[in-house]
N, C-alpha and C positions, 0 to 999 in steps of 0.2 A: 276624229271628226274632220271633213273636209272643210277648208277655208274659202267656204264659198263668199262670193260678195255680194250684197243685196241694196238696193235701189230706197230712197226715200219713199218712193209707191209701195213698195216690198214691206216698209215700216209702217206705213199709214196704215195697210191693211190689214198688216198682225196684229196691229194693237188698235185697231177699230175707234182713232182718231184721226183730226182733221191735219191738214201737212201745216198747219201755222202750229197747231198744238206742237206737233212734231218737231218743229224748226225751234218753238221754244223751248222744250226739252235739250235738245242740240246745243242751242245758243247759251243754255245756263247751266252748262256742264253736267247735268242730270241725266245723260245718257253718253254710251262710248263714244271714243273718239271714230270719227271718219276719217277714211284715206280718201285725198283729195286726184282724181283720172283723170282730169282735164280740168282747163281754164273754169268752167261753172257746174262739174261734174263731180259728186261724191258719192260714195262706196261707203258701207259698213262691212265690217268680218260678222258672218250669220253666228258662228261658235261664240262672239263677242257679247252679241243680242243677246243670244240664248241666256248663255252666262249671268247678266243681267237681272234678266228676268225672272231664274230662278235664284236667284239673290233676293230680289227683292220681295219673291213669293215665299220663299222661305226666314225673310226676317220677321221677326216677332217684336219689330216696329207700328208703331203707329205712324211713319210719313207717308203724307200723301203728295204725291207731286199733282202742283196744281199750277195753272197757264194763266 
């Protein structure tokens, strides 16, 4: 899989919340780390999300991340 990098807009949109949602997920470790492009500029690895995501769809958990 290519290590594309994707945008916190890129996040907002996949997962059909708002960027504060988003920035608290980030901020409380509940989602991948970011690579940090410039001085106010961060980057996710897409293969990273993905991974994620199917992580957490295929756990047979009950956590919900909540904001």
């Amino acid at each position: 899989m290519e290590n594309k990098l994707i945008s916190m807009n890129d996040l907002v949109d996949m997962f059909g919340v708002s960027r504060s949602t988003m920035a608290v997920w980030v901020d409380e470790e509940k989602f991948p780390k970011s690579i940090r492009i410039g001085e106010r500029t961060r980057r996710w690895k897409e293969s990273e999300v993905i991974e994620w995501m199917e992580e957490r769809r295929d756990s047979n958990s009950n956590d919900v991340i909540e904001n």
